[in-house]
C-alpha positions as CSV (number, residue, x, y, z in Angstrom):
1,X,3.7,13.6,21.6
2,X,4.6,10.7,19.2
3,X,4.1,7.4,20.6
4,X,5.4,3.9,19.1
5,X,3.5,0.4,20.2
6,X,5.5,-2.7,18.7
7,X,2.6,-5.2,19.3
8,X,4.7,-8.2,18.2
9,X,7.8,-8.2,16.3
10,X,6.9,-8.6,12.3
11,X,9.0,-9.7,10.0
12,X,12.1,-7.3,10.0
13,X,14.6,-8.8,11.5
14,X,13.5,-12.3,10.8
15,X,14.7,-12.4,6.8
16,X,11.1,-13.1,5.6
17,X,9.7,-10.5,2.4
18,X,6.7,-9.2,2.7
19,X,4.4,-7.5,-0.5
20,X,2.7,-4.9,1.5
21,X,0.1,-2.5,0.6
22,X,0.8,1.4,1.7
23,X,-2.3,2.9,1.8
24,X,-3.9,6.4,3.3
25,X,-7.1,6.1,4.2
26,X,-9.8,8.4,6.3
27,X,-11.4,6.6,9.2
28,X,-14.5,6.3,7.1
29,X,-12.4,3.9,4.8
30,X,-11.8,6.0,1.9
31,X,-8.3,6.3,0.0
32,X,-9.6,9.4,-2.8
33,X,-12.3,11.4,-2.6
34,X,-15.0,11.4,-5.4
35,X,-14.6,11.8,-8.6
36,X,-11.1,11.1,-9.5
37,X,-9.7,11.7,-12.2
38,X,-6.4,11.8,-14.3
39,X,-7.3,15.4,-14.0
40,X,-7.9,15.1,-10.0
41,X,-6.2,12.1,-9.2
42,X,-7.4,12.6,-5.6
43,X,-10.8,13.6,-6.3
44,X,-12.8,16.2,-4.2
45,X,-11.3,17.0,-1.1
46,X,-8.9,13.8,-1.0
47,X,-5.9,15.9,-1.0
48,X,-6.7,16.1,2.6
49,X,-5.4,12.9,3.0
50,X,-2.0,13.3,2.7
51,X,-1.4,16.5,4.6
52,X,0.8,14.0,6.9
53,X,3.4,14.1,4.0
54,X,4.1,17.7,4.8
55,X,6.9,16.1,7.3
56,X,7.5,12.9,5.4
57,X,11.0,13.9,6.2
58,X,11.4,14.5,9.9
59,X,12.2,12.6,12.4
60,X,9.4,10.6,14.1
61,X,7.0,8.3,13.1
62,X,6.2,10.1,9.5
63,X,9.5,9.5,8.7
64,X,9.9,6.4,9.4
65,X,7.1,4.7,7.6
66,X,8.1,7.1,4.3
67,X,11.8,6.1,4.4
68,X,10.5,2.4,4.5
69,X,8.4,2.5,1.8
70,X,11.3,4.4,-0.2
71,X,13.5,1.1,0.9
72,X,11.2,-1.3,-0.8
73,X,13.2,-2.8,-4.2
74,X,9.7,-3.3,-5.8
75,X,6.3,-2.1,-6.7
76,X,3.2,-3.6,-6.9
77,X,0.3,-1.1,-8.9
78,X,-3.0,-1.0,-9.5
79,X,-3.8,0.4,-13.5
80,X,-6.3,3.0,-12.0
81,X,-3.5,4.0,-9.4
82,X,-0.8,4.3,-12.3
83,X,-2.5,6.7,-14.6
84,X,-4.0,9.1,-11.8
85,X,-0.1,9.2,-10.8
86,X,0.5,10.2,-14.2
87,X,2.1,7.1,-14.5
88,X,5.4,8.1,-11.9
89,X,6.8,8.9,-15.0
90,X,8.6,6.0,-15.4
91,X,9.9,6.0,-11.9
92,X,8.5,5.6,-8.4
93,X,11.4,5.7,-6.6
94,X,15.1,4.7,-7.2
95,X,14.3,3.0,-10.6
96,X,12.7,-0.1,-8.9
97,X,10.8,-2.2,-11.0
98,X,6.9,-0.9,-11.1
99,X,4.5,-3.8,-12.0
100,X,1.1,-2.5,-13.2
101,X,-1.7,-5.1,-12.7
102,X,-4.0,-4.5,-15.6
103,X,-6.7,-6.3,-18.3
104,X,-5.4,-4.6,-20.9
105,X,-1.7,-4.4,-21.5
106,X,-1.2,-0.9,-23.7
107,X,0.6,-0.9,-27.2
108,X,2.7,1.7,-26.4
109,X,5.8,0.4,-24.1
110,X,6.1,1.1,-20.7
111,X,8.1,3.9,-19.4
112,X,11.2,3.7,-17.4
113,X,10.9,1.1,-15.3
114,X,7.5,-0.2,-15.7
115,X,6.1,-3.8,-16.6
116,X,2.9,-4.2,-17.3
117,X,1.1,-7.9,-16.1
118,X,-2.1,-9.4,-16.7
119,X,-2.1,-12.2,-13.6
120,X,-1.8,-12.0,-10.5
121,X,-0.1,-14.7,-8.9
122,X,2.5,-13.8,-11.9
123,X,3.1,-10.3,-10.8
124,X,3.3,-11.2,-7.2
125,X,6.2,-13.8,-8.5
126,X,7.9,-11.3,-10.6
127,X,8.0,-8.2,-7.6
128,X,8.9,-10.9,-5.3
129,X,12.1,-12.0,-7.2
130,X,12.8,-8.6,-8.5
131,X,12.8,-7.4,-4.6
132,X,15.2,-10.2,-3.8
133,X,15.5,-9.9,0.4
134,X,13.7,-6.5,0.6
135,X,9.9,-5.7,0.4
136,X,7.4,-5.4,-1.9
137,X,5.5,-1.7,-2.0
138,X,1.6,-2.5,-3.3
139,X,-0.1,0.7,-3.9
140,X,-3.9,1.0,-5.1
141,X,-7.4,-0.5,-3.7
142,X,-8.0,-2.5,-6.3
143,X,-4.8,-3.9,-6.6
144,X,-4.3,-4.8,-3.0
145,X,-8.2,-6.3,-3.3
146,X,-7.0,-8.8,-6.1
147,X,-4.0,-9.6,-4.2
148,X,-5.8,-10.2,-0.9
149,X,-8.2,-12.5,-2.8
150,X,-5.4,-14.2,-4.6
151,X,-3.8,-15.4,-1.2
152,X,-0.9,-12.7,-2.3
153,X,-1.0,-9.7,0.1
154,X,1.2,-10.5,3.4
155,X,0.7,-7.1,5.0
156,X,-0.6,-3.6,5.4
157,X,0.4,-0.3,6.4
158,X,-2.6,2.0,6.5
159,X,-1.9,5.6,7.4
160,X,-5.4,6.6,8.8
161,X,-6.2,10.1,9.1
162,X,-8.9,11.3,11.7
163,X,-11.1,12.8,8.9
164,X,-14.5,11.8,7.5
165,X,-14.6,11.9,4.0
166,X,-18.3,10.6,3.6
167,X,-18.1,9.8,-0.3
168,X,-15.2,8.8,-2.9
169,X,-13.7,5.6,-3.0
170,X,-13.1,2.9,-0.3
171,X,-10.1,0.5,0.0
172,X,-12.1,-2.7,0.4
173,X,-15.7,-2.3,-1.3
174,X,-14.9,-5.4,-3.8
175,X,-14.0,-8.3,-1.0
176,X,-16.1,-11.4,-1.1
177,X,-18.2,-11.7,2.1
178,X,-15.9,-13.4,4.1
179,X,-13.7,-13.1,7.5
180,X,-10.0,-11.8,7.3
181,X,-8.1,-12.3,10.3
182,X,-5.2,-9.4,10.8
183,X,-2.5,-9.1,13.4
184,X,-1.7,-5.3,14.3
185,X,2.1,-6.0,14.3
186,X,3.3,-2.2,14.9
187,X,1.1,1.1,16.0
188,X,3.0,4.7,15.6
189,X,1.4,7.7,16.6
190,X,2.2,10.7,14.9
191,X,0.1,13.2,17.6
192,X,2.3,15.9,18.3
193,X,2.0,17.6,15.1
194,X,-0.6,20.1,13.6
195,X,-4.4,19.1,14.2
196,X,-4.8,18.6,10.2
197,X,-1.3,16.4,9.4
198,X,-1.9,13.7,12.0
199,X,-1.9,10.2,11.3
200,X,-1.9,7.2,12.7
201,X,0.3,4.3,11.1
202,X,-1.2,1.1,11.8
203,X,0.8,-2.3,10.4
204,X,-1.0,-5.5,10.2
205,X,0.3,-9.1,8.9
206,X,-2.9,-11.1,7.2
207,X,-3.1,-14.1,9.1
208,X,-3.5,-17.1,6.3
209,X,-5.7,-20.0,7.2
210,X,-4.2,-23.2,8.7
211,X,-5.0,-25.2,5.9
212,X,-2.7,-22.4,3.4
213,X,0.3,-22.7,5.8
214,X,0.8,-25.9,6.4
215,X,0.5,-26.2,2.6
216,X,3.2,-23.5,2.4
217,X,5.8,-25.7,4.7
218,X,4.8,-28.8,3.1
């Protein structure tokens, strides 16, 4: 039976944007398996991961947390993430901007809706006043790594599956070595589905230090 735990009430409802990484990931911490590829953009057994997408469109908690990532009015990429998608072909959803965080800005122009930026705080800026009073949609490990290190990243919605991958790549291998404090905001439970498309969709808001907030309000 599906189950929903509002921990504390986040930000919906209280006007404030978030840029949110939307992440699957297997218990073991791993968001592809290994070796991906253009070719296998999930690598070796990482399609596993998003079995829970068979019922992205029911009712429930699975489509819930699809239809509000499909409301976001902006997106936040990783360069890796971009080219294993074959690039969304222009579009992730609804023709909402799509910044791709990346060293090397192509020579070819970007399709469709795509801008391409080489700093971070600068794309954060840009999604955030492209979004206007919606969210921002962050999707990629090293994207969301670079925004959680550039103060940028105000929440997370990690769809964890109860799989083991063992191998492939994790969503935080690159983070200094240093505490992050996170408040588990929302819990949804998607358990009365099939034994191989259940998830659990966990939303956490990054608690900033004291020092970085009172900056903020300053």
């Amino acid at each position: 039976m599906s189950s929903v735990t509002v921990v504390r009430q986040n930000h919906v409802g209280t006007g404030r944007q978030a840029i949110r990484l939307d992440m699957t990931v297997s218990l073991d911490g791993f968001v592809v398996g290994p070796q991906d590829s253009t070719e296998e953009p999930m690598g070796i057994g990482g399609f596993r991961l998003f079995n829970w997408l068979d019922h992205r469109h029911d009712p429930g908690p699975n489509g819930q947390v699809f239809a509000e990532s499909a409301a976001t009015r902006a997106v936040i990429a990783g360069r890796r993430t971009y080219e294993h998608a074959n690039r969304w072909h222009g579009d992730h959803h609804d023709g909402v901007p799509v910044f791709v965080l990346t060293h090397h800005v192509p020579e070819e122009p970007p399709p469709g809706s795509v801008r391409y930026a080489t700093e971070v705080h600068a794309c954060a800026a840009q999604a955030r006043a492209a979004a206007g009073d919606s969210d921002v949609l962050v999707l990629g490990a090293g994207v969301a790594q670079a925004l959680l290190r550039a103060g940028e990243l105000d929440e997370m919605e990690l769809h964890v599956v109860p799989v083991l991958l063992g191998q492939g790549r994790r969503l935080f291998d690159h983070l200094p070595a240093e505490r992050t404090e996170l408040e588990l905001t929302r819990e949804l439970n998607a358990a009365d589905t099939d034994p191989a498309r259940r998830v659990l969709h966990l939303r956490y808001r990054i608690q900033r230090p004291q020092s970085t907030q009172d900056a903020g309000a300053s």
